[in-house]
C-alpha positions as CSV (number, residue, x, y, z in Angstrom):
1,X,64.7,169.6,83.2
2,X,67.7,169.9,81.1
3,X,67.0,170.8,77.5
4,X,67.6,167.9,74.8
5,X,71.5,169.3,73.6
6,X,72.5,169.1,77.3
7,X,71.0,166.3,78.6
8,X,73.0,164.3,75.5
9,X,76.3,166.0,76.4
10,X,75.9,164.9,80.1
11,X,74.9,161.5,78.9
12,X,78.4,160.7,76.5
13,X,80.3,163.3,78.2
14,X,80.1,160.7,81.5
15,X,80.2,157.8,79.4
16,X,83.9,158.9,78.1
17,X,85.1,159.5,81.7
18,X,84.1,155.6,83.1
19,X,86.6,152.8,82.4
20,X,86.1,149.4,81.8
21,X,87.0,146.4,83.5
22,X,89.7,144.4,82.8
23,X,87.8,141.8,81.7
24,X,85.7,144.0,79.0
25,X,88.5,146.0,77.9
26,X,90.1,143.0,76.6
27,X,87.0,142.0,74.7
28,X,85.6,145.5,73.9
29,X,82.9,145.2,76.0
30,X,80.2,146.8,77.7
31,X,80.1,149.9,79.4
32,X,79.1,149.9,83.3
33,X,76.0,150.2,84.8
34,X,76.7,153.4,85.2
35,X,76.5,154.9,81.9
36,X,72.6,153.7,81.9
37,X,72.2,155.3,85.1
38,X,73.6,158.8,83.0
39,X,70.5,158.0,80.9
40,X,67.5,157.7,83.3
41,X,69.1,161.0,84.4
42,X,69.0,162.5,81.2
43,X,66.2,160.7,79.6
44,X,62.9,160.6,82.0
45,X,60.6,157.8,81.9
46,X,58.1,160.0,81.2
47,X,58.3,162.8,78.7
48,X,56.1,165.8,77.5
49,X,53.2,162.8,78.0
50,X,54.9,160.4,75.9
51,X,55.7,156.9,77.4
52,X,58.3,154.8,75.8
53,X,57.6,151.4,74.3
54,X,58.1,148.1,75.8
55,X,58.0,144.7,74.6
56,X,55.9,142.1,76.5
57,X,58.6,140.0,78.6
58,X,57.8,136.1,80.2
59,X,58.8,136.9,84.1
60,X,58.4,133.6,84.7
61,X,61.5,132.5,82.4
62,X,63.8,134.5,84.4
63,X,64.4,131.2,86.2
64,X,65.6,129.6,83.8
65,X,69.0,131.9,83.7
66,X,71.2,128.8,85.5
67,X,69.8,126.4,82.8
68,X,70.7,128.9,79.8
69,X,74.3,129.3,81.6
70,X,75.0,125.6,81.7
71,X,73.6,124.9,78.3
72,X,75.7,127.8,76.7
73,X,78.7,125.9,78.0
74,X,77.5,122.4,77.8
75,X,74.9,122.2,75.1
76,X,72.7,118.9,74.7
77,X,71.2,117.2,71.6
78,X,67.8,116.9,73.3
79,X,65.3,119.5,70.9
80,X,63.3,120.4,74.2
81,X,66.6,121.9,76.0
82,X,67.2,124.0,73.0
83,X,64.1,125.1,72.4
84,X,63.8,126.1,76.2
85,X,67.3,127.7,75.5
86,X,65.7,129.9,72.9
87,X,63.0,130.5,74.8
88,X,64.7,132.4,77.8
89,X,66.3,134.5,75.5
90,X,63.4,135.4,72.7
91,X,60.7,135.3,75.3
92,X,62.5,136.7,78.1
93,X,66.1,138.1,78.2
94,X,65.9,140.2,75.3
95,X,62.3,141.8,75.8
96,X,63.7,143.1,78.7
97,X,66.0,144.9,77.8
98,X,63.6,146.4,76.4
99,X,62.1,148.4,79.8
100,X,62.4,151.9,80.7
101,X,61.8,151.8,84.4
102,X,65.0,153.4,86.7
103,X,66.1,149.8,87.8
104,X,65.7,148.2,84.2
105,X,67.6,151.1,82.7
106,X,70.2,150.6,85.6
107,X,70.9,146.5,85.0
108,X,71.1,147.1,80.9
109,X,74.8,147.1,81.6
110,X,75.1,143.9,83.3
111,X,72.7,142.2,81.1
112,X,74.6,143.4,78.1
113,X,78.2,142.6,79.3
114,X,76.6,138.9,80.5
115,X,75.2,138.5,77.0
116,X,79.3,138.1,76.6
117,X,80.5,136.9,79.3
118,X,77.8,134.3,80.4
119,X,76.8,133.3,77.1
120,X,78.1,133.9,73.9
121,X,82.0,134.4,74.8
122,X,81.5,131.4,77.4
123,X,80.0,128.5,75.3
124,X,82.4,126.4,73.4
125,X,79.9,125.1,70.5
126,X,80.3,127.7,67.4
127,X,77.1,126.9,66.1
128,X,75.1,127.8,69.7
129,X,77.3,130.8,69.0
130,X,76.1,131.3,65.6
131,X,72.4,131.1,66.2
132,X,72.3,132.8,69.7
133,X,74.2,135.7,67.9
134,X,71.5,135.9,64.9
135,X,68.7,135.8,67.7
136,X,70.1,138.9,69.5
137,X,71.2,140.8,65.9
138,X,67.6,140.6,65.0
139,X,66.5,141.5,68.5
140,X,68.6,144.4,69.0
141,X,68.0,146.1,65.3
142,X,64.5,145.8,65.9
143,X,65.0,147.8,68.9
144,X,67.4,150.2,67.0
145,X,64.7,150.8,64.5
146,X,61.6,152.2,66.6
147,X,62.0,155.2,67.4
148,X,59.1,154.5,70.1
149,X,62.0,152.7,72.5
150,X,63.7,154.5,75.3
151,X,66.9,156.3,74.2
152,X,69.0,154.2,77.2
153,X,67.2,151.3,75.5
154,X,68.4,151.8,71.4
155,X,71.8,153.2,73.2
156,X,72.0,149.7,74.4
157,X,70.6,147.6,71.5
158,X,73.5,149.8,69.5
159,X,75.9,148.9,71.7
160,X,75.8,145.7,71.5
161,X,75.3,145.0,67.7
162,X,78.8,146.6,67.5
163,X,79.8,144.0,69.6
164,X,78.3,140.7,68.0
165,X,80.8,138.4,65.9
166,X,80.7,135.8,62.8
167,X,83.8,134.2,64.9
168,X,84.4,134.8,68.4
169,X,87.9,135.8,69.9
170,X,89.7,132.8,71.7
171,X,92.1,134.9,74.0
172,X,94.3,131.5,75.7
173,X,95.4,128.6,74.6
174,X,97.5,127.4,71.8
175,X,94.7,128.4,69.2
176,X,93.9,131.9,70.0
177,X,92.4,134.4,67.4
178,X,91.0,137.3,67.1
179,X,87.4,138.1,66.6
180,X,85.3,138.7,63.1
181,X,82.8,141.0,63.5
182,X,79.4,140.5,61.8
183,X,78.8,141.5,58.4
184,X,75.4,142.4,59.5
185,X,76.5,144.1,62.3
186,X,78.5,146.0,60.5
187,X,75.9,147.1,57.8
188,X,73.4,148.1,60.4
189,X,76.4,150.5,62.0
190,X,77.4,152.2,58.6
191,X,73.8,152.4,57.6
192,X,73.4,154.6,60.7
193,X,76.2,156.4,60.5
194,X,76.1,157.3,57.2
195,X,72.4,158.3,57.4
196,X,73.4,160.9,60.1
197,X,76.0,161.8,57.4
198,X,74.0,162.8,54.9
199,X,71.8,164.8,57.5
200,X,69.0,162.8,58.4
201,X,67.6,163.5,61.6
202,X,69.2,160.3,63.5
203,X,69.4,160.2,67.6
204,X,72.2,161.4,68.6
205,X,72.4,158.2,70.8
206,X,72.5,156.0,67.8
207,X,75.8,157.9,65.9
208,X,77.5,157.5,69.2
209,X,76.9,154.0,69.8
210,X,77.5,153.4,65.8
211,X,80.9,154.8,65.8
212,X,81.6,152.8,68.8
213,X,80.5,149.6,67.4
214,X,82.7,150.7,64.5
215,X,85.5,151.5,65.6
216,X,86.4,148.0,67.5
217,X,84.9,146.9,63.5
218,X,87.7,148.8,62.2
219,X,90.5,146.8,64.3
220,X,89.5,143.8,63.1
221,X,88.6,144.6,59.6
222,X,90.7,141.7,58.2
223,X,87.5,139.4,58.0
224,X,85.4,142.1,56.2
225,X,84.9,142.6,52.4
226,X,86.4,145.1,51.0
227,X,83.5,146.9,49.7
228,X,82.7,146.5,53.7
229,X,85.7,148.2,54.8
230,X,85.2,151.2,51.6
231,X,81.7,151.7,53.1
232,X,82.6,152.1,56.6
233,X,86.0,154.7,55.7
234,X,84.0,156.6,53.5
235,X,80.9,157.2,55.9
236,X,83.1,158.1,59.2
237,X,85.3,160.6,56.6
238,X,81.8,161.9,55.9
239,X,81.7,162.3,59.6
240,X,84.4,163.7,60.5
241,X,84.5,166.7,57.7
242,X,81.4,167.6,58.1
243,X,80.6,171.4,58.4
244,X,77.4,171.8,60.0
245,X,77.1,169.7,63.3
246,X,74.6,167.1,64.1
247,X,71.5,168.2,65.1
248,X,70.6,168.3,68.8
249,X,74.2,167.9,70.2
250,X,76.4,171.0,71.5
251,X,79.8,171.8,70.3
252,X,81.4,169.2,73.2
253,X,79.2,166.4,71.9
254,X,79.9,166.9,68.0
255,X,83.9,167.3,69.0
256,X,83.2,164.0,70.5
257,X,81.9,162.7,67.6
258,X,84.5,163.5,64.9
259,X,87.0,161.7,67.2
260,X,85.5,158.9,67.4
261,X,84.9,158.7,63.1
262,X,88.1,159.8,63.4
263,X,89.7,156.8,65.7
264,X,87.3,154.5,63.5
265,X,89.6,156.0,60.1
266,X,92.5,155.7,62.2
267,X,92.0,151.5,62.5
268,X,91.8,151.3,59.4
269,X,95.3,152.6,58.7
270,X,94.9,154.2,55.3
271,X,96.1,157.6,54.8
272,X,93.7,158.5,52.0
273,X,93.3,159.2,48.1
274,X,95.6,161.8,47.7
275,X,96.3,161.8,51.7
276,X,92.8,163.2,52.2
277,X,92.5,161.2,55.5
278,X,95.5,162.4,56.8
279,X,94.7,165.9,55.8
280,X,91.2,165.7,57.9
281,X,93.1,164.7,60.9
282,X,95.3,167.3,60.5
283,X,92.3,169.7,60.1
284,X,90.8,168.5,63.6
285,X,94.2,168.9,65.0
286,X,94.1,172.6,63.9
287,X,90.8,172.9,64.7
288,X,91.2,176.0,67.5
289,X,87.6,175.6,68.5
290,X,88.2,172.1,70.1
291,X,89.4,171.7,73.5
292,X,93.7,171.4,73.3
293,X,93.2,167.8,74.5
294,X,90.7,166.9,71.6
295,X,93.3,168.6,69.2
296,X,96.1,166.7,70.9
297,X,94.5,163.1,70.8
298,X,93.7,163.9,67.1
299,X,97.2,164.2,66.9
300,X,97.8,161.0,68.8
301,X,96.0,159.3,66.2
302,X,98.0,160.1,63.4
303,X,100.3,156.9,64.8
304,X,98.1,154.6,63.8
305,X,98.0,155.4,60.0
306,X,100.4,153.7,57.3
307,X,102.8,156.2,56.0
308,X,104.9,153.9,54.3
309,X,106.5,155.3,51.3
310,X,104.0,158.2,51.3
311,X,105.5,161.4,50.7
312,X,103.5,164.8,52.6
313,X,103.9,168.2,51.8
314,X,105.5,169.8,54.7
315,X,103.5,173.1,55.0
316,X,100.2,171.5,55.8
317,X,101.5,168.8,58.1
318,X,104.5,170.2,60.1
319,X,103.1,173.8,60.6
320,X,99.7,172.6,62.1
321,X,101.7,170.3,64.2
322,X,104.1,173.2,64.9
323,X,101.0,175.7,66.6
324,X,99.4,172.5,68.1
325,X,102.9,172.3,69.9
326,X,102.8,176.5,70.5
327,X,99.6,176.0,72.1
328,X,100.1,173.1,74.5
329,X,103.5,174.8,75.1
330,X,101.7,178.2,76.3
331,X,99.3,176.4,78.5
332,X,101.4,174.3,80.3
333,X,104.1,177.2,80.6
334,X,100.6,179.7,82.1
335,X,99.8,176.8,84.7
336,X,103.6,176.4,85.5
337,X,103.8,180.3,86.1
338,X,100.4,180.0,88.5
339,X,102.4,177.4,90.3
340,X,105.4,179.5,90.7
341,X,103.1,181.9,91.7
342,X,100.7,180.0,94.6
343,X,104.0,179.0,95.5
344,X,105.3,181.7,96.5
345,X,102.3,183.9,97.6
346,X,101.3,180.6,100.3
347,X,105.4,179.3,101.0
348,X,104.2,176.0,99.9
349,X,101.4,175.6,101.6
350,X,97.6,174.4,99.8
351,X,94.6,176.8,100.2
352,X,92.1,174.2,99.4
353,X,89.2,175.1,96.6
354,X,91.7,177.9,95.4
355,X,94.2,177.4,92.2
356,X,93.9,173.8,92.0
357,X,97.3,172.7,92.8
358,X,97.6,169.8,95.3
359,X,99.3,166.9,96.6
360,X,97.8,163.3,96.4
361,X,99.4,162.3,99.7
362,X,99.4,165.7,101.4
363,X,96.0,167.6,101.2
364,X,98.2,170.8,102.8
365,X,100.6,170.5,100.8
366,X,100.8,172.6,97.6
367,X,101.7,170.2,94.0
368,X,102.1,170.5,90.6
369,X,99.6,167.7,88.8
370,X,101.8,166.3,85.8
371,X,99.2,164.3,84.2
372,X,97.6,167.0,82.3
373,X,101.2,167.9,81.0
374,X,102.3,163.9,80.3
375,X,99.1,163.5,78.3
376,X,99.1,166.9,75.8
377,X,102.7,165.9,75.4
378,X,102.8,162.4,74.7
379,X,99.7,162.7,72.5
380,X,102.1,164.9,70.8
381,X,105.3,163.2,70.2
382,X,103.3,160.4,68.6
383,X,101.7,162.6,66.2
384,X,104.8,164.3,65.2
385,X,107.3,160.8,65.5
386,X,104.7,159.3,62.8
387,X,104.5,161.8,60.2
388,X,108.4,162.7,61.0
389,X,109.9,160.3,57.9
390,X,107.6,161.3,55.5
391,X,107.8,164.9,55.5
392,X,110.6,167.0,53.0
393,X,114.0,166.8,55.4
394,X,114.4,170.3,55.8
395,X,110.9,170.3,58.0
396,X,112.4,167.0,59.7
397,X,114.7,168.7,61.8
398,X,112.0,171.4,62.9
399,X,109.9,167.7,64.1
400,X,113.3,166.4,66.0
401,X,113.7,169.9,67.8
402,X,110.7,169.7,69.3
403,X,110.7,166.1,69.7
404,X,113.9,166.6,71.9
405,X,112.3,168.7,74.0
406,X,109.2,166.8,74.6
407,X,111.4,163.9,75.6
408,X,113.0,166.1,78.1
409,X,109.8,167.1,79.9
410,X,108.5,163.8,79.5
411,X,111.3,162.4,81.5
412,X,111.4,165.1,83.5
413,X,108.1,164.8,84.7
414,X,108.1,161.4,84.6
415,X,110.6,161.1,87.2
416,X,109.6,161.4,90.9
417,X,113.1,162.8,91.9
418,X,112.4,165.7,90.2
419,X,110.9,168.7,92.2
420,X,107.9,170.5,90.9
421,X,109.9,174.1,91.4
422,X,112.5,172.2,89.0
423,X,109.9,170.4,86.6
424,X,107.7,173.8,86.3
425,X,110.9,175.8,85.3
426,X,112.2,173.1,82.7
427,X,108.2,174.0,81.6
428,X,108.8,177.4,80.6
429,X,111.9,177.0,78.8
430,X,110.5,174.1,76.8
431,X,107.7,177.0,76.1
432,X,109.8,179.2,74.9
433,X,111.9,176.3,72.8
434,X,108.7,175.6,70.7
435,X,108.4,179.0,70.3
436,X,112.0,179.7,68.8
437,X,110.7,176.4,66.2
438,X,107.7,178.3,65.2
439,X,109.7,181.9,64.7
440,X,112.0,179.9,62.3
441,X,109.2,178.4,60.3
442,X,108.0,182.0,59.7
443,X,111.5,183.4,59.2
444,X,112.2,180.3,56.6
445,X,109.2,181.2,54.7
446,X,110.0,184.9,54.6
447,X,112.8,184.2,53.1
448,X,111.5,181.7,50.2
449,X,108.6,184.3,49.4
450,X,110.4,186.9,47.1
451,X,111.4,183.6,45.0
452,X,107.7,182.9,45.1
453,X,106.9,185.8,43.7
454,X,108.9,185.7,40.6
């Protein structure tokens, strides 16, 4: 049995490796199947002699799943057909997604995603829509609540108050617009945010599936009040500078965490009272105990804030950009040197389960993998092209230097004519480049610091 801190890092650790389907990732959907299947792995049906609470479900209603389909899309003026409507999903659809068995666990997915796409993003009458979407809010919070449900189970119920709208999206057609999410909605998922904020013991589970709900919130903020929006920045800020992790979740799981407050700060697009947002992504950028790719999305992120007509002081933003860049310029130049290496100690040929270098098409064949290097670098061009025009001018051509060389290796590696003996050479020298950058920055303010000191 794994203990509690692990069992939630194996939980949202696989959660953030599945993808969507094409389908969901257009509406912000569900998670797979999967992901529930993480939890009956992590979270026993059975624990320490505690068994999880249920609500009683109608079987027998099952069968009326065509009906509630057709109705969703067609829906009738006759009082019995909605009131059987209603039914399925009060008596029936929603109480079981309430069970904790394996199998129940394993179809939350699908019955959450076909609350979407069967039902609620299917039917064409906004008032169905309405009251169907009030039915499962009240459903799910309840759920969310009681502590006595299965952790898969309020995972789930989160999961999809984050996704519940006051106006659906229309994606085709002449009159296509994007969603609104629910005020409600949105309440519930700051109130449990900011509860874990302020250091209440809240399920891990719960923050997670909160900052998920608001993120996709944050997108599509237009629709909310303002006092709405001030709520939701100011409690995943609280999130994301907070000093003492969340209790019950590992280092992985809390980095995890303050990048997905983080993304939530990031659709919202506002740099901050005295650029205090921007200065708390640029702490989690510099933040040395986070994985490089953690410090290199945070740096991604920094694209999607407004720094229009905002003026930042160059020491805190370009240096910490400047190491970021020093460190993903050292690792890739240590993995290109290991190639050069295997390269020459096997003439080209893979030992399989040895340094990791293959070829996708050629299993004995020894290969460089670019993707590692593409993503680390093109997480940082677009933190360092979006700060760029804001910084003093001076620290503006440090930014294009490196820039320059990014783009190289970008294209570099990019293209499929280029050798990996070649690309992992280009590596090294792109290493040392960022290294001349940082050198400068430290000879520049050796030079200003006698000045200083008068």
């Amino acid at each position: 049995m794994l203990p509690g801190s692990s069992r939630i890092k194996l939980l949202f650790g696989w959660a953030a490796q599945l993808r969507l389907s094409s389908t969901c990732r257009k509406r912000f959907a569900c998670l797979p199947a999967l992901l529930i299947v993480a939890a009956v792995v992590c979270f026993p049906v059975v624990a320490a002699g505690q068994r999880y609470k249920s609500a009683p479900v109608v079987d027998r209603l099952r069968l009326d799943a065509i009906f509630a389909q057709n109705y969703a899309r067609n829906p009738t003026n006759d009082p019995a057909d909605k009131q059987r409507f209603d039914a399925f999903f009060t008596q029936y659809y929603f109480p079981a997604m309430t069970r904790f068995g394996p199998k129940e666990l394993a179809d939350l997915g699908n019955m959450r995603q076909d609350l979407f796409t069967r039902f609620l993003w299917r039917s064409q009458s906004e008032q169905l829509q309405r009251d169907l979407t009030q039915k499962a809010y009240a459903a799910m919070w309840t759920i969310v609540k009681d502590r006595a449900y299965h952790p898969a189970v309020q995972y789930n119920a989160i999961l999809v108050i984050g996704l519940l709208d006051a106006q659906y999206a229309i994606d085709v057609g002449a009159d296509t617009r994007p969603p609104k999410p629910l005020p409600e909605a949105n309440k519930a998922l700051v109130t449990v945010a900011e509860a874990a904020a302020d250091g209440k013991p809240v399920p891990p589970q719960l923050v997670v599936g909160a900052l998920i709900g608001l993120e996709r919130h944050a997108k599509y903020h237009e629709s909310l009040s303002p006092e709405a929006v001030a709520a939701m920045s100011a409690t995943a800020q609280k999130l994301l500078e907070l000093e003492t992790p969340l209790p019950n979740v590992d280092h992985d799981v809390a980095a995890w965490t303050k990048l997905r407050a983080a993304s939530v700060l990031a659709e919202l697009g506002a740099v901050g009272t005295d650029n205090n947002v921007h200065l708390a992504f640029m702490k989690l950028a510099s933040d040395n105990s986070s994985t490089l790719d953690d410090r290199c999305l945070a740096a991604a992120l920094l694209r999607k804030l407004d720094y229009d007509g905002v003026q930042l002081d160059g020491k805190t933003t370009v240096e910490p950009l400047v190491q970021l860049a020093v460190a993903v310029g050292d690792s890739e130049g240590k993995r290109a040197k290991q190639f050069q290496d295997a390269r020459m100690s096997t003439g080209g040929v893979s030992r399989r389960g040895g340094r990791g270098f293959r070829s996708s098409t050629n299993p004995d064949e020894l290969a460089y993998d670019r993707r590692p290097l593409l993503s680390r670098l093109i997480d940082l061009r677009r933190g360092l092209g979006a700060v760029k025009d804001a910084v003093p001018a001076d620290q503006q051509q440090r930014i294009e230097t490196l820039l320059t060389e990014i783009r190289t290796i970008v294209n570099s590696a990019n293209d499929k004519d280029t050798i990996d003996l070649r690309l992992v050479t280009e590596v090294q020298d792109m290493a040392s480049q960022i290294r001349a950058v940082s050198q400068s920055g430290a000879a520049d303010a050796t030079d200003v610091a006698p000045e200083n000191a008068l």
